[in-house]
Structures are given as C-alpha cells and as structure tokens.
N, C-alpha and C positions, 0 to 999 in steps of 0.2 A: 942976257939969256943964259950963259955959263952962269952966273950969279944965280942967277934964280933955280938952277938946275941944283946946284948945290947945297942951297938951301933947302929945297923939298926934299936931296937928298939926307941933309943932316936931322930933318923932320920927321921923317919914315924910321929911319935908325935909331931916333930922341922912341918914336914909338913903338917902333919893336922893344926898349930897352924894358919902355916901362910897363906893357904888356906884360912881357915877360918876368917883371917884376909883383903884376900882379896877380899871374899866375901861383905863385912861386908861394905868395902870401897864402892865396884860397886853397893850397894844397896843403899848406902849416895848418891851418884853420882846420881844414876836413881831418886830420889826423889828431889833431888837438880833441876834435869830439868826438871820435872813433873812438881814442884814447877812455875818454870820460866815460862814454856809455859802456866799454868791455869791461875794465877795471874792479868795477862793481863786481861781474859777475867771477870775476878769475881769483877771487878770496877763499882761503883754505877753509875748506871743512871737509879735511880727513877723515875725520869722527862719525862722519854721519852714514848712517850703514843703507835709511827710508827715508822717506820724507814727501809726504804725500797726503792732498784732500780731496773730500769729496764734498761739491756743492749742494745746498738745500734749495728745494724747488723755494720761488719769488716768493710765492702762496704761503711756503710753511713748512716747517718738517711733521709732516702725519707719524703720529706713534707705532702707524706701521710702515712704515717707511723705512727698514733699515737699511743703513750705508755700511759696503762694504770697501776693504783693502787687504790687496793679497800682496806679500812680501814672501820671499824667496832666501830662505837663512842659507847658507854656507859653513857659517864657525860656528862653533857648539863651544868653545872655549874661550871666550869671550866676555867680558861683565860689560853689560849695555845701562841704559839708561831709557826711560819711555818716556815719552810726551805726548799730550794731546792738544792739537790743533785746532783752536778754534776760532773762527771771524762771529762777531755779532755786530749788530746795527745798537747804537744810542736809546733805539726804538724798544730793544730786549723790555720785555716787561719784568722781568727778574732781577735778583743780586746774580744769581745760583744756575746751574744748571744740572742735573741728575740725569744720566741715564746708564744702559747695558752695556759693558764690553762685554762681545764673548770673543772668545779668541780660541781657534781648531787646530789643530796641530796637523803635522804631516801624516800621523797616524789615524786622523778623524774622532779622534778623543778631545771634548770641548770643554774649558772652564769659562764660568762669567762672573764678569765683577759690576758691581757696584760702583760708580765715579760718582763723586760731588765736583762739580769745579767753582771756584768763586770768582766771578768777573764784574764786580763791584764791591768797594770797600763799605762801612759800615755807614759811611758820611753821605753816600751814595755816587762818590767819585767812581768812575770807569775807570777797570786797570785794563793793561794790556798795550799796545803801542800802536800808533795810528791818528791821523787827524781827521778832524772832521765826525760822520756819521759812524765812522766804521769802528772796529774796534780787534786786533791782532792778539790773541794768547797763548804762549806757549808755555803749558804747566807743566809739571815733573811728575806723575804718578807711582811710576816703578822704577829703582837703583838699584843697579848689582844685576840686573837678571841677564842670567845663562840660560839663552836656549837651550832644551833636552836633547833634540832632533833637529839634523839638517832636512832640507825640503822645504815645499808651501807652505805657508801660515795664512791664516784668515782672522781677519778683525774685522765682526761685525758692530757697529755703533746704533743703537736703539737709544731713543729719547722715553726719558719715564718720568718727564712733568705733571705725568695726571692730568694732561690738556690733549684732548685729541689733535690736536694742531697747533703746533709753537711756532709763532711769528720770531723773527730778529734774528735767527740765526741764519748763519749765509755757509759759512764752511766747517766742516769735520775732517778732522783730520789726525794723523800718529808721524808722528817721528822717532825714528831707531838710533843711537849713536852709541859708538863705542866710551863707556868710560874714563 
C-alpha cells in the first residue's frame, strides 16, 4: 500500500514536471510568432512623411469619380520625393494608365498635372510586385519637391482613360518621403 502510494506519488510529480514543461514550450512558441508577425511591421521608414490609398469601387473607377487625399505639411524646408500608388488586377485591360493630379494647396490655389504610369512592359509582362491576380506599383513622379506652404494639401486623382468606366484598378494612392 506504502509502495503504491509512492509510486502515484512519483507519477503526479513525473506529471506536473512535464506539464510544466509543456507549458514552458507553447509559451516559446506563442512569442516565437508574436515575434514573426510584429517584426515586419517595426522596420524603419523614417523617410516617409504620407502614405496612403484610396480604394476603387469592384465595378470600376467612373471618370467621375474622383479620389481624394488630404495630407497635413509641417516642413516647408524639406526635398521630398512623390509617389503614386497603385494596385491593378492581371485583368487591367491596359499597359498605361493616364489620369489628373490636381493638387490644392493650403491657400486654395490649385495645379493639375498630367501622369502616365506604365504598369506593363513592352513583352506584356506586369511590373509592380505582388503574386497572383493583383499587381503593387510604386512609381516616382516628382524628386526634390519643397513644399511652399505649411497646412492641408489635397490630391485629387481623376482617371482620363477615355473609358467612362475602368475596370482593374483596385487602389490610388500617393506617397510623401523625405529625400
């Protein structure tokens, strides 16, 4: 009876051990991938002043449909760099896409440009990064630029394909970085 008391003792305490051993493990584990998933996001990008899109309805971007993005300058002293953001789908009927930037200033004084972007080579390979259907571009449009004026800024994006409705494209978007 001692004997056997001893033994379900040394049984219980064999299983606490290893419990607590494997606890010990799935707590490594949980921080292992906590680890993995924050990681990613905790990479420097000092440089970036905006960085922001605006989705296109499923349907299409309608030519009137403009997407807007309001950013908030600060430095006026500054050499930036512009980007335009853009996702398309495999589906794009296009190499090209053409449309309006206007951009308003803090004073309500507005310029509009002109963009071409090329999101396919001549071979008809897709540039941009991304697998599958979709398609990531981050082009360079404007280097060096000094803002004039602190305050709001507006960028409106208009599509000017000549098609009342552009299927493929999924996001518009600008990015600010400092030089």
């Amino acid at each position: 009876m001692e004997s056997d008391r001893m033994i379900l003792t040394a049984l219980i305490n064999n299983l606490h051990l290893y419990f607590y051993r494997y606890m010990m493990i799935i707590r490594k584990i949980k921080l292992l991938i906590l680890l993995v998933l924050i990681v990613p996001f905790m990479s420097c990008d000092s440089n970036r002043i905006f960085d922001d899109s605006v989705a296109v309805k499923e349907k299409g971007w309608d030519i009137n449909d403009i997407k807007v993005l309001t950013v908030t300058i600060s430095d006026i002293n500054s050499l930036n760099n512009l980007y335009i953001n853009l996702r398309n789908t495999t589906d794009y009927k296009y190499s090209n896409i053409l449309f309006f930037l206007e951009t308003e200033y803090p004073n309500q004084k507005v310029s509009r440009d002109t963009i071409e972007c090329i999101l396919a080579a001549p071979d008809g390979k897709w540039l941009g990064r991304g697998l599958g259907k979709i398609k990531d571009n981050r082009i360079l449009f404007k280097k060096g630029v000094r803002f004039p004026l602190k305050g709001v800024y507006k960028f409106r994006f208009q599509q000017a394909m000549r098609q009342k409705n552009l299927t493929g494209i999924k996001d518009i978007g600008l990015r600010i970085e400092k030089q």
